[in-house]
C-alpha positions as CSV (number, residue, x, y, z in Angstrom):
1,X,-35.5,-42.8,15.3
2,X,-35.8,-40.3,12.9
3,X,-33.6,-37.3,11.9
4,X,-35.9,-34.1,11.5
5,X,-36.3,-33.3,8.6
6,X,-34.3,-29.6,7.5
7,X,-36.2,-26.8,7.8
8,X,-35.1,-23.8,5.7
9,X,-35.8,-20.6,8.0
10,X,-34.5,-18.0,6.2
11,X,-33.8,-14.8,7.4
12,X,-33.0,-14.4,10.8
13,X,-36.2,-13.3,13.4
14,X,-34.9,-9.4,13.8
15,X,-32.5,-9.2,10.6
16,X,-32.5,-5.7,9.2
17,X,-33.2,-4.1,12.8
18,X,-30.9,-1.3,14.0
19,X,-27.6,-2.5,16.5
20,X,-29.0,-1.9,19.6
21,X,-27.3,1.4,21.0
22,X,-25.0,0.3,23.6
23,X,-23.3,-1.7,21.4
24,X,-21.9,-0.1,18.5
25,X,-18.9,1.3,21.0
26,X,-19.2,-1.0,23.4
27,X,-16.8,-3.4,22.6
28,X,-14.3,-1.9,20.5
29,X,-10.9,-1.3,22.0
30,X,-10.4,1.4,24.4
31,X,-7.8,3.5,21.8
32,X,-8.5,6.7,24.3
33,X,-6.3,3.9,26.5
34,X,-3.8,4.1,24.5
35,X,-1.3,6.8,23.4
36,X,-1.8,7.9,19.3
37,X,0.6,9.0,17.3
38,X,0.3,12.1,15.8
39,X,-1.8,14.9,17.2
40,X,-4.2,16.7,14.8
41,X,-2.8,21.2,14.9
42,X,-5.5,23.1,15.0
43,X,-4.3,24.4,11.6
44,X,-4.8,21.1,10.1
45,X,-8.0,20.7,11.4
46,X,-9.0,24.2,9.8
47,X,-7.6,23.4,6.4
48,X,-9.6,19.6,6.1
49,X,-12.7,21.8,7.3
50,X,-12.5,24.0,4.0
51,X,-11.4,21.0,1.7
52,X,-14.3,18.6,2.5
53,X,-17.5,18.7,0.6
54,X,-20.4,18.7,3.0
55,X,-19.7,22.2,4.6
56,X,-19.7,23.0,0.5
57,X,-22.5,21.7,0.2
58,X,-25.1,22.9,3.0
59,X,-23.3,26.4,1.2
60,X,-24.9,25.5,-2.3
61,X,-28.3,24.0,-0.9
62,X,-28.5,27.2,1.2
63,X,-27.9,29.5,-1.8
64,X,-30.4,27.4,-4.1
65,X,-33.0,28.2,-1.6
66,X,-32.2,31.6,-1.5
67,X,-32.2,31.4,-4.9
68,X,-28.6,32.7,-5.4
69,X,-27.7,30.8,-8.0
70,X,-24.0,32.2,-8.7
71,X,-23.1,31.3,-5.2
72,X,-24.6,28.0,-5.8
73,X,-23.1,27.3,-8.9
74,X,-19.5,28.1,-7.3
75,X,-20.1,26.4,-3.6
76,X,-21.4,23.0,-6.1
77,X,-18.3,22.8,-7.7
78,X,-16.2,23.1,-4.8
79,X,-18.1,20.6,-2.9
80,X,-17.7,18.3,-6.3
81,X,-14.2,18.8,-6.5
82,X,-13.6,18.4,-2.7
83,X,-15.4,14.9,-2.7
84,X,-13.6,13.6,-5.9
85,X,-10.2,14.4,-4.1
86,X,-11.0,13.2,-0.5
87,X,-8.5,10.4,0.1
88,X,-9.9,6.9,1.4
89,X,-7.1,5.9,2.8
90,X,-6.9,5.3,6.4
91,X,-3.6,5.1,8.1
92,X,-2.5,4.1,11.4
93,X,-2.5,6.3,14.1
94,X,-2.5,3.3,17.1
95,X,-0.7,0.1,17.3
96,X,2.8,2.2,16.4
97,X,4.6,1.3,19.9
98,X,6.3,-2.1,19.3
99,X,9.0,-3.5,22.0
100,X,10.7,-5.8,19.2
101,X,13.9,-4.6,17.1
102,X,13.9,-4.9,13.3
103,X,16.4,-7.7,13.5
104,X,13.6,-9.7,16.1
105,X,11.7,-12.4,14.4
106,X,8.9,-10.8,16.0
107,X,9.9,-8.0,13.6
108,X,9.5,-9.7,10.5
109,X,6.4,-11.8,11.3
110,X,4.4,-8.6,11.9
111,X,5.4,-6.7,8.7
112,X,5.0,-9.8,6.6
113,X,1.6,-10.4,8.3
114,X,0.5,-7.1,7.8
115,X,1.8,-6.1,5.0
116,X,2.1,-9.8,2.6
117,X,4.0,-12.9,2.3
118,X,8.0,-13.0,3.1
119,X,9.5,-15.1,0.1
120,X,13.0,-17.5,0.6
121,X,15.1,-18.0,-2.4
122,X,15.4,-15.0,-4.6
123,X,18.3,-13.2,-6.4
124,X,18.2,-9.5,-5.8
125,X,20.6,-7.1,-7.7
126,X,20.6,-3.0,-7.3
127,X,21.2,-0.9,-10.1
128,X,22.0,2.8,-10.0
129,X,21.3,5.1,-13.0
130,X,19.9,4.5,-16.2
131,X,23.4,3.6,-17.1
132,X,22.6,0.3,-14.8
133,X,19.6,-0.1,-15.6
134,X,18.1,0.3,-18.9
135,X,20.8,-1.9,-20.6
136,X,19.6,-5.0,-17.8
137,X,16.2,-3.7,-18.0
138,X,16.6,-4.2,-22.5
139,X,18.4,-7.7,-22.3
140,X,15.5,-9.0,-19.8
141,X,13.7,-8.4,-22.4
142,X,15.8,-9.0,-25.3
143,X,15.7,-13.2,-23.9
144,X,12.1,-13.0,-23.1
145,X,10.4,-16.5,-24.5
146,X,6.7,-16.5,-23.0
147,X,6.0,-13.3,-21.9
148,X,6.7,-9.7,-21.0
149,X,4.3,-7.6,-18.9
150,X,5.1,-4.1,-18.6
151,X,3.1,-1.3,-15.5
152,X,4.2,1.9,-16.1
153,X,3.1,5.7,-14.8
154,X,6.2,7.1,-17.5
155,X,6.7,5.9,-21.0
156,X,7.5,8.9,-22.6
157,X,8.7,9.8,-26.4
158,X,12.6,10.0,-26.8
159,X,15.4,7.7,-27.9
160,X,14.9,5.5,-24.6
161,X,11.6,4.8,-25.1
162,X,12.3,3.7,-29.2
163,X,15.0,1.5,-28.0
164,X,12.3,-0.2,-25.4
165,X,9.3,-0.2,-28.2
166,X,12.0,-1.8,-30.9
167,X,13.1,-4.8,-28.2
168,X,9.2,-5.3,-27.0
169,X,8.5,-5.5,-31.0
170,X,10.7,-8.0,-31.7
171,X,9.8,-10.2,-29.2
172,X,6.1,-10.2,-29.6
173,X,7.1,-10.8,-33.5
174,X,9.2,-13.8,-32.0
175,X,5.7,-14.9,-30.9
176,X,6.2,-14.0,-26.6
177,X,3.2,-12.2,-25.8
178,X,3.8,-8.6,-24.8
179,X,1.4,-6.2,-22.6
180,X,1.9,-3.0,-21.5
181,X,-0.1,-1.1,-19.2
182,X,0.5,3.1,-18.8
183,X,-1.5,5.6,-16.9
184,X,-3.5,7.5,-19.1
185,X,-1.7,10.5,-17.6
186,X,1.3,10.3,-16.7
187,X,2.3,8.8,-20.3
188,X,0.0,10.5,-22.4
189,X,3.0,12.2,-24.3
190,X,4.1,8.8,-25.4
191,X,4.0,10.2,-28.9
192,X,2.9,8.1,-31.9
193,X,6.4,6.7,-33.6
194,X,6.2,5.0,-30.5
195,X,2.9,3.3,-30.8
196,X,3.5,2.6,-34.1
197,X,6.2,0.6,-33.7
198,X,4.8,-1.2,-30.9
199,X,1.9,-2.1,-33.2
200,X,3.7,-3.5,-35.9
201,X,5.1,-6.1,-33.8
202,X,1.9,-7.0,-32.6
203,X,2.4,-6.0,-28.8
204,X,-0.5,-5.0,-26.8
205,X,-1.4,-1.5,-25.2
206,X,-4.3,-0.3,-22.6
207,X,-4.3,2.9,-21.0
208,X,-5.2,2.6,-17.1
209,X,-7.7,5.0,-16.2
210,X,-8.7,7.0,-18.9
211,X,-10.3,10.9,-17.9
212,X,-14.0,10.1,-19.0
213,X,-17.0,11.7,-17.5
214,X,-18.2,7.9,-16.4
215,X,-15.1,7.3,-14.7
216,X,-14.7,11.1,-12.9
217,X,-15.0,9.5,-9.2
218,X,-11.7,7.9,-9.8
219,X,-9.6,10.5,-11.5
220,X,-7.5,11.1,-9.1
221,X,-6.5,7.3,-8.8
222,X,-3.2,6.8,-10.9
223,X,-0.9,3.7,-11.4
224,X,2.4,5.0,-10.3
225,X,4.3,1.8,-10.4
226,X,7.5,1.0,-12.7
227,X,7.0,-3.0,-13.4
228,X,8.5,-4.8,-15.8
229,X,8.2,-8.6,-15.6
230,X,9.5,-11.3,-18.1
231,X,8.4,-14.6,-18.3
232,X,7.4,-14.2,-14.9
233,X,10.7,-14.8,-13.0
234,X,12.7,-12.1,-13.9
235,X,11.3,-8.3,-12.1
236,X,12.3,-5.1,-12.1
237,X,11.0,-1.8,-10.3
238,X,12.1,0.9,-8.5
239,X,11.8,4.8,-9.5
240,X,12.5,5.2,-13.1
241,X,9.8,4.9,-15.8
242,X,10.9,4.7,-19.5
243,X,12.1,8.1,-20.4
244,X,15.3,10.2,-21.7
245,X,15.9,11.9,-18.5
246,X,17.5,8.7,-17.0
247,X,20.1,8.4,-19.4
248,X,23.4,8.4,-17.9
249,X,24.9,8.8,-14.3
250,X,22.8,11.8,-13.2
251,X,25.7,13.9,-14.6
252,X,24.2,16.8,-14.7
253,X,20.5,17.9,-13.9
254,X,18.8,17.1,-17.4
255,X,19.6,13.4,-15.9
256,X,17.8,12.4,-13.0
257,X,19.5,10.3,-9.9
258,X,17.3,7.1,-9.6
259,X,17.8,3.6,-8.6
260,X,16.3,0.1,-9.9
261,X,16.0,-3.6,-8.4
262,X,16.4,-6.8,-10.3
263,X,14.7,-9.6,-8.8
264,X,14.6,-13.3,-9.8
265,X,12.6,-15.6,-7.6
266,X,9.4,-16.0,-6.1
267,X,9.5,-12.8,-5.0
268,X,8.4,-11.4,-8.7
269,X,5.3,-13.1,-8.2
270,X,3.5,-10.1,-6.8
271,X,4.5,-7.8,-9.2
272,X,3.1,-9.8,-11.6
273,X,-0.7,-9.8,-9.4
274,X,-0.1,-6.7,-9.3
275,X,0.1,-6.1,-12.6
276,X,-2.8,-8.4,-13.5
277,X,-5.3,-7.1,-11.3
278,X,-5.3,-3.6,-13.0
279,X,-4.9,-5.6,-16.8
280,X,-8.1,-7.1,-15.5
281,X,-9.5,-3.6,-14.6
282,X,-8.9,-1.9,-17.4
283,X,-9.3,-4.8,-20.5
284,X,-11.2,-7.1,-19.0
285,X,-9.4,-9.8,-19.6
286,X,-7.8,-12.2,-17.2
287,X,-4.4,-13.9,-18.2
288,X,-3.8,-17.2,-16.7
289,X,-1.0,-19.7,-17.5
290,X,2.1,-20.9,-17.5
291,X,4.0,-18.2,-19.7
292,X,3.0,-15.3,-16.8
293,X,2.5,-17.9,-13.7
294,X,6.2,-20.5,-13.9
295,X,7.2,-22.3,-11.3
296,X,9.7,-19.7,-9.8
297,X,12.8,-21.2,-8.5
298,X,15.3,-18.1,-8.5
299,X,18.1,-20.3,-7.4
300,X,18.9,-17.8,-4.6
301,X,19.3,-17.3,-1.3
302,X,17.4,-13.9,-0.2
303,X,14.6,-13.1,1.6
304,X,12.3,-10.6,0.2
305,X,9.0,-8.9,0.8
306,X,7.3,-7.7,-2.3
307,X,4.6,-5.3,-1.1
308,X,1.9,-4.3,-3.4
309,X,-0.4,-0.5,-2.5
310,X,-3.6,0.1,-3.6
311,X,-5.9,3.0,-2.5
312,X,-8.7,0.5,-3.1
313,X,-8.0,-1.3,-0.1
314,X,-8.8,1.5,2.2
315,X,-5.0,1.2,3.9
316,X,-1.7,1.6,2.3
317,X,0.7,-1.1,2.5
318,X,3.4,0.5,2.4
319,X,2.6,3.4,4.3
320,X,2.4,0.3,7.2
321,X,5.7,-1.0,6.1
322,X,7.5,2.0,6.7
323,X,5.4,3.0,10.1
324,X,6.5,-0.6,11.8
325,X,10.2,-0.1,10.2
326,X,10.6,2.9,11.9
327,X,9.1,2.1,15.2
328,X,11.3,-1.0,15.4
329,X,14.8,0.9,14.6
330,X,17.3,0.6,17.2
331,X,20.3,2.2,15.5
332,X,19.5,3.9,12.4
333,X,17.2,4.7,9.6
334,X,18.3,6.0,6.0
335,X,15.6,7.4,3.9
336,X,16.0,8.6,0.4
337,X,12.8,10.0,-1.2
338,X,12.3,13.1,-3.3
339,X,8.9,14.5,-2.5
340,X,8.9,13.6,1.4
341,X,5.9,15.3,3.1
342,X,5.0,13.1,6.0
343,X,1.8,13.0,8.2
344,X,1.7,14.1,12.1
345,X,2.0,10.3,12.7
346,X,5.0,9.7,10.7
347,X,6.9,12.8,12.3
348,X,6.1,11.7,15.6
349,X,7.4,8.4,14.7
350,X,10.8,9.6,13.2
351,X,10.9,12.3,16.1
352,X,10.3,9.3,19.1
353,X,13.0,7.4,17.2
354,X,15.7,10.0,17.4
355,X,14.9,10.8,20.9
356,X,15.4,6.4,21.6
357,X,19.2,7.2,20.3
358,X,18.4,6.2,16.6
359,X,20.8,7.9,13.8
360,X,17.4,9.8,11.2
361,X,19.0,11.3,8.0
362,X,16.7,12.2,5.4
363,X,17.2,12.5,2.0
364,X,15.6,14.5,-0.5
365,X,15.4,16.3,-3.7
366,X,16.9,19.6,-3.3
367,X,17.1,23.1,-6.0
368,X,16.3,20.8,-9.0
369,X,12.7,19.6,-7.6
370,X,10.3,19.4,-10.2
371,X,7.4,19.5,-7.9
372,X,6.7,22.9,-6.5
373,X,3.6,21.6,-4.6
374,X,5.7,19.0,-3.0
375,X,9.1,21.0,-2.7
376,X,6.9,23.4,-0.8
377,X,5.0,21.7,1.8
378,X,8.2,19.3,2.3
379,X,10.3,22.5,3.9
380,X,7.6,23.2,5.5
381,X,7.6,20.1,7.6
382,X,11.6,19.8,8.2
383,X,11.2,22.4,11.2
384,X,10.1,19.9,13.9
385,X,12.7,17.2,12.5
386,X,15.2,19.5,12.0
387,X,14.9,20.9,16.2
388,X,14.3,17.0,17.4
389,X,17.8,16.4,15.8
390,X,16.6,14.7,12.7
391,X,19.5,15.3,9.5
392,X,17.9,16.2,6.6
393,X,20.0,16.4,3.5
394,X,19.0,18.3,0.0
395,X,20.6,16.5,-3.0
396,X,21.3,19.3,-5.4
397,X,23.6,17.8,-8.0
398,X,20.1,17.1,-10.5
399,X,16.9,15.6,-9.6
400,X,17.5,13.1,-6.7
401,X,14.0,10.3,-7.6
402,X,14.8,7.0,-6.0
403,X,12.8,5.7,-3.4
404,X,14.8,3.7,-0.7
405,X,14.6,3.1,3.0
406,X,17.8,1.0,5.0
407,X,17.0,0.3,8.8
408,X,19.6,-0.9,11.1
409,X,21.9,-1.8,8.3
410,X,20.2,-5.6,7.9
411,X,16.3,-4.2,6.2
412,X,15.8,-2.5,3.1
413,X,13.4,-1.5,0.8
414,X,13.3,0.5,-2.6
415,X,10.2,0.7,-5.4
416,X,8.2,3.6,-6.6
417,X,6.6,5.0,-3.3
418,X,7.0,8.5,-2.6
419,X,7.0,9.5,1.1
420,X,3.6,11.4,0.6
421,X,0.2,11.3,0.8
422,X,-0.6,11.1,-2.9
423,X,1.4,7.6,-3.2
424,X,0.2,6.6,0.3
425,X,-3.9,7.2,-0.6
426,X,-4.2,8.1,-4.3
427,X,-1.8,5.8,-6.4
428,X,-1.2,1.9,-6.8
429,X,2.4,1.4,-5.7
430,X,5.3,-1.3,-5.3
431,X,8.1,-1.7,-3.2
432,X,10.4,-4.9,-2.9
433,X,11.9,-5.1,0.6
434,X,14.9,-7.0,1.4
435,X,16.4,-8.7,4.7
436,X,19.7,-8.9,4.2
437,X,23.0,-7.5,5.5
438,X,25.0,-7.7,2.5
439,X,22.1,-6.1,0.6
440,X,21.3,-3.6,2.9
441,X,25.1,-2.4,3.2
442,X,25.4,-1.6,-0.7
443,X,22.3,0.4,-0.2
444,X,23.6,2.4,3.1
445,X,27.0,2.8,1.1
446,X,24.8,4.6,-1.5
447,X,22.9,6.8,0.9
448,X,26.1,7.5,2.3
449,X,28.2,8.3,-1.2
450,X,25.3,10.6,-2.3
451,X,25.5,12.8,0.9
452,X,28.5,14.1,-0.7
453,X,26.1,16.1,-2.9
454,X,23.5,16.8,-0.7
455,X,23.0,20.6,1.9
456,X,23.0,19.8,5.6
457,X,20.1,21.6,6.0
458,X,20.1,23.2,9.9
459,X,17.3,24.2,12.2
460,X,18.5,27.8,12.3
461,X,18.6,28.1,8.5
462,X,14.9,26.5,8.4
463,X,13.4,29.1,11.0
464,X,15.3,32.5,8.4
465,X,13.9,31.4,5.6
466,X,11.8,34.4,3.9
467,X,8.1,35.7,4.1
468,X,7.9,34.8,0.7
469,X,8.8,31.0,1.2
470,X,6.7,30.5,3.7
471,X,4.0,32.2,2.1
472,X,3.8,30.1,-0.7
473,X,4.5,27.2,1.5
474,X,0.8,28.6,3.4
475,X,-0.8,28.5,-0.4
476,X,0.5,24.9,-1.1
477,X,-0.3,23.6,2.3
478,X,-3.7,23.6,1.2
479,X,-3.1,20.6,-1.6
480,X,-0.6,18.9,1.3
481,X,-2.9,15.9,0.4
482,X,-2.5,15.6,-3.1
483,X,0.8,16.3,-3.2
């Protein structure tokens, strides 16, 4: 017998036809099932209405065929402006009521499956202050043989960043190869000593994201994380970026409170894609190799979770790692995090864990905030917290900036993620999370220390505030998703 011979049909009979009605729905899961977290206020709904483009729009088409062309001119430009800052970010609202605890293996197989890939064997060190951090931060580098990859939304002019730009010189002069990657706005005040010195040790700069009229649908889309990677086994991020104001022991408030995390292990091998990725982006080139890809046997003994966000991806990852932390707390969750303005979901979440018996303090940047948008819409929000039972703590000694999260005293996490909108849909973040007891106790002792220079804000207090804070808080609740 004889096989048939293949017969190439192409194009299935029917392809490009419509999906027949009753199925688009049809066979999706029944989430009006299922309880959501999160209702939408009717206030919310109201403001979203005025901030998206197509009611904008039919306002300009309308006026063009009235031939008012002012009104058009005006409504076009909203309706521009509204599309360019819509987030694409979709974040959870179902799938948020787990029966595991966070110290469940059920607990750690989700986030890492949702989230990326748990890594055995790594060295993990915290560092407070620039005091900490910037001298490990310059002798990582100073050693640096192969490489040194550098992701950064601050590198600003000062003596800091000299000191980095000198050590970076010197070992691309050695011969390691040396790439730096800054937003194009958030270290545009670099300066040019800096640059110069950079050059004439033969290290290599790109600006991610450049304003240009080409690129205008993607403004809004900033690299906020703090990377620094050598030879690709030795990481560090966290909240600082490369700047004066991190000088010291946050002494006073011209020097801001921060924290940093060294890792060394497999564990830095995200950081590095990370990085990568958006070098690819932005230069076109793709590195490859040994001197940024080593075999990375940190010699330790941690578990960590390195968890890369990108608004490209349509959800943030990190916005999921901190949704299934929370739902899975049985005893207590410490957040420190200076521009906090959660969504209806996470309140809810933080609100359902306090009535379950959890201890919720909150930390937050208090009187030295340099972010009136954010300061403003994150008082705001404290009212519901604050009457569930939720502590919420101002630090008001300087500018509290780190980013960290300790759930029932065994996970932690800390990177460059604010608890907002703006890190969640608009910027590429990075947070290193850690399972550990030991590591998770220095980090709760921290928490803990810094309360003793934070306002217990109460509930009372929050509901006397004046006409003119809650005015303005009105007027910035408006940008609540940019913030």
């Amino acid at each position: 017998m004889h096989a048939a011979p293949y017969r190439q049909t192409g194009r299935p009979r029917g392809w490009g036809r419509r999906v027949p009605r009753k199925w688009v729905h049809r066979l999706e899961p029944r989430i009006s099932e299922r309880h959501r977290k999160g209702a939408v206020s009717g206030w919310t709904r109201g403001r979203r209405l005025i901030l998206a483009w197509w009611p904008w729009s039919i306002i300009c088409l309308y006026s063009l065929v009235t031939d008012h062309w002012g009104w058009a001119a005006v409504s076009g430009s909203v309706a521009l402006v509204n599309y360019l800052m819509t987030p694409e970010e979709f974040p959870p609202v179902y799938g948020l009521d787990h029966e595991f605890a966070i110290e469940s293996d059920e607990f750690l197989h989700t986030v890492s499956g949702a989230t990326g890939t748990v890594f055995a064997g790594n060295k993990i060190e915290l560092l407070n202050n620039g005091d900490e951090f910037y001298p490990a931060m310059l002798k990582a580098i100073e050693s640096a043989e192969a490489s040194v990859t550098i992701e950064a939304y601050i590198y600003w002019a000062g003596d800091v960043g000299q000191k980095f730009a000198r050590a970076l010189a010197r070992r691309a002069a050695a011969g390691a190869s040396v790439k730096i990657l800054l937003d194009a706005v958030g270290s545009a005040s670099i300066g040019s000593e800096i640059l110069e010195t950079l050059e004439s040790g033969g290290c290599q700069l790109a600006w991610y994201n450049r304003i240009q009229w080409y690129s205008v649908g993607r403004f809004n889309h900033r690299t906020h994380r703090k990377s620094l990677i050598v030879d690709g086994r030795v990481g560090f991020t966290g909240g600082a970026g490369i700047a004066d104001v991190w000088i010291g022991h946050a002494q006073d408030p011209q020097h801001w409170r921060d924290m940093q995390i060294r890792v060394e292990g497999p564990a830095v091998v995200p950081l590095q894609t990370g990085f990568a990725a958006n070098w690819l982006q932005t230069t076109g080139e793709l590195i490859t190799g040994p001197r940024y890809y080593p075999e990375t046997d940190g010699g330790g003994s941690l578990a960590a979770l390195t968890v890369m966000s990108s608004p490209e991806t349509g959800a943030s990852t990190v916005r999921t790692m901190y949704y299934l932390s929370i739902v899975c707390a049985r005893k207590s969750i410490y957040i420190a995090n200076p521009y906090f303005i959660p969504d209806a979901t996470a309140v809810e979440t933080l609100i359902d864990a306090k009535r379950r018996g959890v201890d919720v303090r909150i930390m937050v940047a208090g009187t030295h905030n340099d972010n009136w948008l954010a300061r403003r819409n994150s008082v705001m929000l404290f009212g519901k917290l604050l009457e569930a039972g939720v502590e919420v703590l101002e630090y008001n000694r300087t500018l509290l900036h780190h980013k960290t999260m300790v759930v029932d005293g065994i996970w932690a996490t800390i990177g460059t993620t604010n608890f907002d909108n703006r890190s969640f849909a608009h910027n590429e973040e990075s947070n290193v999370c850690i399972y550990d007891r030991a590591v998770a106790r220095k980090l709760q002792e921290t928490f803990l220390a810094d309360t003793r220079e934070c306002e217990h804000l109460s509930f009372d207090e929050w509901r006397k505030r004046g006409i003119w804070s809650r005015a303005q808080e009105v007027v910035a609740s408006f940008l609540q998703d940019q913030a």
